[in-house]
ROLODREN-23872 format. One record per residue: chain; residue number from 1; y, z, x of N, C-alpha, C in turn. Coordinates in nm, 3 decimals, always signed. Last residue first. Layout:
BEGIN
+------+------+---------+---------+---------+----------+---------+---------+---------+---------+---------+
! gugu ! roza ! n_north !    n_up !  n_east ! ca_north !   ca_up ! ca_east ! c_north !    c_up !  c_east !
+------+------+---------+---------+---------+----------+---------+---------+---------+---------+---------+
!    A !  NUM !       Y !       Z !       X !        Y !       Z !       X !       Y !       Z !       X !
...
+------+------+---------+---------+---------+----------+---------+---------+---------+---------+---------+
***
This chain:
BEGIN
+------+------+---------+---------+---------+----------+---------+---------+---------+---------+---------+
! gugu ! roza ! n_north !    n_up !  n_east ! ca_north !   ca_up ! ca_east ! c_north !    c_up !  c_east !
+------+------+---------+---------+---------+----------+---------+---------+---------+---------+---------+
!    A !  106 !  -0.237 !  +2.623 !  -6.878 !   -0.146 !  +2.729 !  -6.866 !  -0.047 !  +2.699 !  -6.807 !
!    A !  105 !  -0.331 !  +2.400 !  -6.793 !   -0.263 !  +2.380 !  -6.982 !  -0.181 !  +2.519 !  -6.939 !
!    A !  104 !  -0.462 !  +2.408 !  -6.586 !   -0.342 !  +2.315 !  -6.626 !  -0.305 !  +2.325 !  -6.717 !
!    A !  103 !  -0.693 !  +2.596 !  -6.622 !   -0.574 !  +2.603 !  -6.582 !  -0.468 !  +2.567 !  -6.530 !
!    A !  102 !  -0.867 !  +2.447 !  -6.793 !   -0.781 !  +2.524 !  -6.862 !  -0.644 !  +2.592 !  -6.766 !
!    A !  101 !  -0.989 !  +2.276 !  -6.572 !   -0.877 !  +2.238 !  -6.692 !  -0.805 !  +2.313 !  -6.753 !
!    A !  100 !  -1.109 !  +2.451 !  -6.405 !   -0.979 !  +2.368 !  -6.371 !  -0.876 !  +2.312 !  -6.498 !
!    A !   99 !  -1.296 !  +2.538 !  -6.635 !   -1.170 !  +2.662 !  -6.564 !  -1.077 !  +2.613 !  -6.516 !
!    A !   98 !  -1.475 !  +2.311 !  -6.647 !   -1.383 !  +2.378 !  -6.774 !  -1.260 !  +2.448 !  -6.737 !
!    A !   97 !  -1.371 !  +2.063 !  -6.382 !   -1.491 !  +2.190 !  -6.485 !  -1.350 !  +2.226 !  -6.536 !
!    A !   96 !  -1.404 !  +1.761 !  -6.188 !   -1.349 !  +1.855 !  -6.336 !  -1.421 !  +1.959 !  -6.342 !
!    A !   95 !  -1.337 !  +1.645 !  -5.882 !   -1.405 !  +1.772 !  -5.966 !  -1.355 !  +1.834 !  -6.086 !
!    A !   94 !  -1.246 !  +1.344 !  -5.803 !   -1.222 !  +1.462 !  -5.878 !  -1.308 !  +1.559 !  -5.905 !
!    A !   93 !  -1.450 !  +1.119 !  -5.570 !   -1.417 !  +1.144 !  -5.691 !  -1.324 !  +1.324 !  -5.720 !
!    A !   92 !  -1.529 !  +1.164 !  -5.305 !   -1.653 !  +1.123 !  -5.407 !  -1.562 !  +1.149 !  -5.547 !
!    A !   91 !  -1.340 !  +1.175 !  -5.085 !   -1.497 !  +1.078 !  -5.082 !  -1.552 !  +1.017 !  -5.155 !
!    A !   90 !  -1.178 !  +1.350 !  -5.218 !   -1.139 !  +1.211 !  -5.152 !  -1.236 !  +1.116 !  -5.108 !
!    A !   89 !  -1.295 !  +1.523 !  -5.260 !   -1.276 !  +1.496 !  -5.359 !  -1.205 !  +1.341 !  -5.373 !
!    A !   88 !  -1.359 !  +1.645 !  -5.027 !   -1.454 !  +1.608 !  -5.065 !  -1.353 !  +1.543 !  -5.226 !
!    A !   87 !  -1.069 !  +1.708 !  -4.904 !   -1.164 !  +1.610 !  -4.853 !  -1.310 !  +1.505 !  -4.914 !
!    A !   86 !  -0.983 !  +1.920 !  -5.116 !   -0.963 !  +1.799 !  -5.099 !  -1.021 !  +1.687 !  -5.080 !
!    A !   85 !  -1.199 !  +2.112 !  -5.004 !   -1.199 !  +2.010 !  -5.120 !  -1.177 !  +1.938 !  -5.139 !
!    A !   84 !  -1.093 !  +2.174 !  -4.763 !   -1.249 !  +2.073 !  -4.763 !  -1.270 !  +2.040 !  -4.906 !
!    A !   83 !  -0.896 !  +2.362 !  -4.777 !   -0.895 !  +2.253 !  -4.692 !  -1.034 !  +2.145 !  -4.747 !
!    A !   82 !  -0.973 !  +2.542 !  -4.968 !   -0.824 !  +2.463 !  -4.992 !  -0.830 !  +2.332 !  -4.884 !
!    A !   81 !  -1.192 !  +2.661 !  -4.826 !   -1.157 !  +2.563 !  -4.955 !  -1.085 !  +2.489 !  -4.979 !
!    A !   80 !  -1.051 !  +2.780 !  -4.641 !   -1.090 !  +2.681 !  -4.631 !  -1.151 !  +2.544 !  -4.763 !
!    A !   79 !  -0.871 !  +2.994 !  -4.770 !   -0.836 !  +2.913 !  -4.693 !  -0.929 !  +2.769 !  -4.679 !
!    A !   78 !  -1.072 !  +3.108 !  -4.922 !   -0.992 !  +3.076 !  -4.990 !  -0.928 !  +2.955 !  -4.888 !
!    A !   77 !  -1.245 !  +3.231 !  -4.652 !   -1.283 !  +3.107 !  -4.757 !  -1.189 !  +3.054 !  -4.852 !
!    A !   76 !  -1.049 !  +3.380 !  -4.583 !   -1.067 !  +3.300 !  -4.494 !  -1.152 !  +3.178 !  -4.542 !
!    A !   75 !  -0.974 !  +3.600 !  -4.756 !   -0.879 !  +3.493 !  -4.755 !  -0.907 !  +3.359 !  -4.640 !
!    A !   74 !  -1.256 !  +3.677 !  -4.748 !   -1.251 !  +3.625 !  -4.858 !  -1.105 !  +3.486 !  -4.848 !
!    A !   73 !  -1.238 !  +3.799 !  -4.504 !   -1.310 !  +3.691 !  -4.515 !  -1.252 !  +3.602 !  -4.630 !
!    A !   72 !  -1.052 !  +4.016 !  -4.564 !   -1.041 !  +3.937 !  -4.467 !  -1.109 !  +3.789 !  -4.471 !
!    A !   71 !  -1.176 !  +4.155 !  -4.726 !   -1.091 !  +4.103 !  -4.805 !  -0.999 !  +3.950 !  -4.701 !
!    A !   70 !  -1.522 !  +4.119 !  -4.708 !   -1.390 !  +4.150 !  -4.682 !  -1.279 !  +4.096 !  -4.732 !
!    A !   69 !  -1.737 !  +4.054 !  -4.950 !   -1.742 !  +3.992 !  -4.823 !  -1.573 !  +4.093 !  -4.810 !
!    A !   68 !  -2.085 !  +4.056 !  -5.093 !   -1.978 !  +4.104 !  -5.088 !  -1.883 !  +4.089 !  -4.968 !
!    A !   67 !  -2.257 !  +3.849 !  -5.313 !   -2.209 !  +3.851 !  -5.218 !  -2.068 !  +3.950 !  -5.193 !
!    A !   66 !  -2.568 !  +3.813 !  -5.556 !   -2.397 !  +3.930 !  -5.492 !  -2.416 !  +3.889 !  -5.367 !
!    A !   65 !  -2.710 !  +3.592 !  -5.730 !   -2.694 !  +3.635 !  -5.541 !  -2.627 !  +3.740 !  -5.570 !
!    A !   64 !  -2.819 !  +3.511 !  -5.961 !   -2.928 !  +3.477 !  -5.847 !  -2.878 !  +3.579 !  -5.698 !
!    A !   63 !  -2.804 !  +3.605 !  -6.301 !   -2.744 !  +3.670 !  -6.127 !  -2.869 !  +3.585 !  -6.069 !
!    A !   62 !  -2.804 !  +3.421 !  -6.562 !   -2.909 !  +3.472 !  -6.508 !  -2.866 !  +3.509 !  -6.350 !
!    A !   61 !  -2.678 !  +3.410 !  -6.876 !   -2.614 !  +3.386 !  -6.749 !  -2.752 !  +3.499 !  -6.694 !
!    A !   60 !  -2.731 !  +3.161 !  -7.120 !   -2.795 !  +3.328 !  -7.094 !  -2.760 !  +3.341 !  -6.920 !
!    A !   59 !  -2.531 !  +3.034 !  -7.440 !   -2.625 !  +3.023 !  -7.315 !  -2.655 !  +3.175 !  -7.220 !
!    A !   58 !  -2.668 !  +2.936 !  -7.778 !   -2.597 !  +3.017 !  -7.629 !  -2.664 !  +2.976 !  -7.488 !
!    A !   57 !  -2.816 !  +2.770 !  -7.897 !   -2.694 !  +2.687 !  -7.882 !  -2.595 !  +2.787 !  -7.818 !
!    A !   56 !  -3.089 !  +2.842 !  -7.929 !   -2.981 !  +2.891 !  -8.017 !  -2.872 !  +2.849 !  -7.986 !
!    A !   55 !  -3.381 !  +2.681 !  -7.948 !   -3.252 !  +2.678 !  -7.809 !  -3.154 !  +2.753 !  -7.969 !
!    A !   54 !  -3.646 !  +2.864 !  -8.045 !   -3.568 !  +2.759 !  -8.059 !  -3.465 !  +2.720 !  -7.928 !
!    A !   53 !  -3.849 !  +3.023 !  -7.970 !   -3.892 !  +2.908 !  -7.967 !  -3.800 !  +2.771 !  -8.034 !
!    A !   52 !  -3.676 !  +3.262 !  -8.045 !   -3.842 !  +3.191 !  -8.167 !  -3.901 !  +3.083 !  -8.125 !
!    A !   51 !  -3.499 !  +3.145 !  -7.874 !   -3.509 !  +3.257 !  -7.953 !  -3.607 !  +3.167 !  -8.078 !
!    A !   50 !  -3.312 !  +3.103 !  -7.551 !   -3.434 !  +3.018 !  -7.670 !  -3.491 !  +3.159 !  -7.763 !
!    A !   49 !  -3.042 !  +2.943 !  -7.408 !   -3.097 !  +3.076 !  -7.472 !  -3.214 !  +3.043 !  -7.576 !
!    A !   48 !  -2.974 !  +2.804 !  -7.151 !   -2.963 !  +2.796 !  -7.235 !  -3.075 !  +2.864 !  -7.303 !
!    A !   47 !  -2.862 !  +2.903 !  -6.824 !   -2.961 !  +2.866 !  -6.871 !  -2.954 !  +2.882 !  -7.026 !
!    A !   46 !  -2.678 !  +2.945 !  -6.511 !   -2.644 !  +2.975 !  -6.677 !  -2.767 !  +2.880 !  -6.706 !
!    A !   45 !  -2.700 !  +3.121 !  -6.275 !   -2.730 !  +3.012 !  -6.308 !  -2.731 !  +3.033 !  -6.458 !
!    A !   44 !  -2.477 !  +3.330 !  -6.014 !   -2.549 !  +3.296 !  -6.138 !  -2.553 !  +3.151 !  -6.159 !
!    A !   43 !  -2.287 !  +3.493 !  -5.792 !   -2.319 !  +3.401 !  -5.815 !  -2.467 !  +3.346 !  -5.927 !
!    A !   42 !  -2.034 !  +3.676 !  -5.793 !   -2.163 !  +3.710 !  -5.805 !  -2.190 !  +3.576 !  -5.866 !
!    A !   41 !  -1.862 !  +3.844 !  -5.504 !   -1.909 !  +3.726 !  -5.558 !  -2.042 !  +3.731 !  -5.595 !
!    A !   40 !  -1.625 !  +4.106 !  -5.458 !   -1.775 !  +4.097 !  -5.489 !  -1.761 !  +3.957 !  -5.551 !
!    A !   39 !  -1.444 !  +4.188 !  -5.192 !   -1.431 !  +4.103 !  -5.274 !  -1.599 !  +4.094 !  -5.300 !
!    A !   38 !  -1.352 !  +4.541 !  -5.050 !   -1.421 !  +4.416 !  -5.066 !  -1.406 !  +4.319 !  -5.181 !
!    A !   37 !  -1.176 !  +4.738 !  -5.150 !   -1.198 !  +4.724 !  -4.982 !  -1.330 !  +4.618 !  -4.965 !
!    A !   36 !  -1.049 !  +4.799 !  -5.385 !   -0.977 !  +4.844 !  -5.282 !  -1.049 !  +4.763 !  -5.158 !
!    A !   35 !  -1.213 !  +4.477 !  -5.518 !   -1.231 !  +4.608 !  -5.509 !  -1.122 !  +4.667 !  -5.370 !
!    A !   34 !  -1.237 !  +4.218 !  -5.741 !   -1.188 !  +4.267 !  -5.627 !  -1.197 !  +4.385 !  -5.615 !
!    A !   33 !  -1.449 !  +3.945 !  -5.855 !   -1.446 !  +4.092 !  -5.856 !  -1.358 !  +4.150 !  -5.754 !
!    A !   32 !  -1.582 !  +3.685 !  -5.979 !   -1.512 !  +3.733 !  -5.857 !  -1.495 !  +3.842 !  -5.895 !
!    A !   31 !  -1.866 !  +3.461 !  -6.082 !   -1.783 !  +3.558 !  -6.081 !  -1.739 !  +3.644 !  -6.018 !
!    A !   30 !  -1.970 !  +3.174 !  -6.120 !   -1.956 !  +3.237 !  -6.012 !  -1.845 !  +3.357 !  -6.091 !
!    A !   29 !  -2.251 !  +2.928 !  -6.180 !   -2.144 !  +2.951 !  -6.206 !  -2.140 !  +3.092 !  -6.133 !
!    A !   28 !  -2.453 !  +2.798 !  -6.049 !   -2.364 !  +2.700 !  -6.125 !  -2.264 !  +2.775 !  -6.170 !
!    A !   27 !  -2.640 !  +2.815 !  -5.756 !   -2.562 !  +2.884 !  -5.899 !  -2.462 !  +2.780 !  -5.951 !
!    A !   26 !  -2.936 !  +2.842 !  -5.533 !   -2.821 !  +2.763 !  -5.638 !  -2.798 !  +2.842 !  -5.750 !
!    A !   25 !  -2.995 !  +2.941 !  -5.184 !   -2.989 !  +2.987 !  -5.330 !  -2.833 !  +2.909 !  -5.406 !
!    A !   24 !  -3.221 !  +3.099 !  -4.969 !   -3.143 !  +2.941 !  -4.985 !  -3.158 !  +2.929 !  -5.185 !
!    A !   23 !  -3.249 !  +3.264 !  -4.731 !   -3.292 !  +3.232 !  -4.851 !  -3.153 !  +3.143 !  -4.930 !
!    A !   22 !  -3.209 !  +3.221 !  -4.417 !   -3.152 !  +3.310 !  -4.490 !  -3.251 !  +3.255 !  -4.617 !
!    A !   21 !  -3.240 !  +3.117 !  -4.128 !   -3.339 !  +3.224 !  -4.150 !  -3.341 !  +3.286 !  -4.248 !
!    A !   20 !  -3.204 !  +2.821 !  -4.050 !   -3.114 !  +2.905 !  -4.070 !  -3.221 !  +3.035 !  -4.161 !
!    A !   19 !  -3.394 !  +2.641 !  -3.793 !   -3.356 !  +2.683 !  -3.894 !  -3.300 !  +2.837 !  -3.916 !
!    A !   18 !  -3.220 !  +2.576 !  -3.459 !   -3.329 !  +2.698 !  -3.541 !  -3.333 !  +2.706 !  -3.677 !
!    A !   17 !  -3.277 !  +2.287 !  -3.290 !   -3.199 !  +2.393 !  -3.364 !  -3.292 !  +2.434 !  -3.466 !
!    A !   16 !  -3.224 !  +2.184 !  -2.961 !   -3.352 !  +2.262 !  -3.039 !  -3.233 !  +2.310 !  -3.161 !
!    A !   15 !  -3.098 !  +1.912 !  -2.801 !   -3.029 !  +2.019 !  -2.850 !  -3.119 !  +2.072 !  -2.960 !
!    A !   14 !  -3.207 !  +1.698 !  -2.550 !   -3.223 !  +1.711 !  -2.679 !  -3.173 !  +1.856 !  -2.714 !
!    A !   13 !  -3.054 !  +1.614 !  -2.267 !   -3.144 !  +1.669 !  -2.314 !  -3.118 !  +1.757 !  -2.476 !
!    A !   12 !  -2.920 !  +1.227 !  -2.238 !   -2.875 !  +1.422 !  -2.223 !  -2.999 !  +1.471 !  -2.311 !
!    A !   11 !  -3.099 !  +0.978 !  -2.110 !   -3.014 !  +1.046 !  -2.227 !  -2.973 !  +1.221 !  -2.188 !
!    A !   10 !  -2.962 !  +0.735 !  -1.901 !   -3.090 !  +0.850 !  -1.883 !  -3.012 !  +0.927 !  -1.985 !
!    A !    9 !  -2.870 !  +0.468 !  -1.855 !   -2.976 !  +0.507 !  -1.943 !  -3.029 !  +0.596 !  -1.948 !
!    A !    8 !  -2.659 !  +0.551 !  -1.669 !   -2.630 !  +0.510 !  -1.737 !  -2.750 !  +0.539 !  -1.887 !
!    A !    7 !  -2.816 !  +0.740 !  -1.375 !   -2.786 !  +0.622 !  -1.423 !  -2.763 !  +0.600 !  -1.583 !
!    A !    6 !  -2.574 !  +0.963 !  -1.228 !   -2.669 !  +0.947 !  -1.270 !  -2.693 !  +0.795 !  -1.364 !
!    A !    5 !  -2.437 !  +0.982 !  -0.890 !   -2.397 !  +0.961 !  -1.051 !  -2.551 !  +0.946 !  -1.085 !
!    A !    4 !  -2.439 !  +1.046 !  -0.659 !   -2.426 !  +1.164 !  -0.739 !  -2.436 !  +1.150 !  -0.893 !
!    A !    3 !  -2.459 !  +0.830 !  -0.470 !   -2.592 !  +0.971 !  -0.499 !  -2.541 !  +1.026 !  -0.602 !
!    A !    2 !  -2.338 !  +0.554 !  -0.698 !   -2.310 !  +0.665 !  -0.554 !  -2.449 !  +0.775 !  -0.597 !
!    A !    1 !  -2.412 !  +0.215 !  -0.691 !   -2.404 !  +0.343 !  -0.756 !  -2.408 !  +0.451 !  -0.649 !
+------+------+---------+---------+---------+----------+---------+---------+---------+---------+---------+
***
């Protein structure tokens, strides 16, 4: 072995990573909004409606986030979506929901 090489078993030094510092938030359903000079995403959890102590068979859309992002960005998640769904849909199956379906019948 020459001076310079290092030997084979000696590992590269461990890479520290920082948790991500943001608040960490689930929605099940999502509404888009366009404006002259941003795209508003407002992300919600639909929860089923209880009145007297019943479930009334509505449901009660509860905002968890707004996200407002450029119109720049926005075509830059559109973009990638289009890429990583696929992918994921090639792993684990199709993604049905209601909105995909209905917009095959149109």
């Amino acid at each position: 072995m020459a001076n310079n090489e290092k030997p084979i078993t000696e590992q590269p030094n461990p890479v520290e990573v920082t948790p991500v510092a943001a608040p960490s938030i689930y929605a099940n359903t999502i509404n888009i909004t366009a404006g002259g000079n941003d795209f508003s995403l407002v992300f919600a959890k639909t929860h089923p409606a209880i009145t007297a102590g019943r479930f009334s068979g509505n449901a009660v859309l509860v905002p968890a986030a707004v996200v407002s992002v450029s119109p720049q960005t926005a075509k830059d998640l559109y973009l990638l979506l289009q890429e990583i769904i696929p992918q994921y849909e090639k792993q684990f199956g199709q993604i049905k929901t209601l909105f995909s379906e209905q917009k095959k019948v149109k």
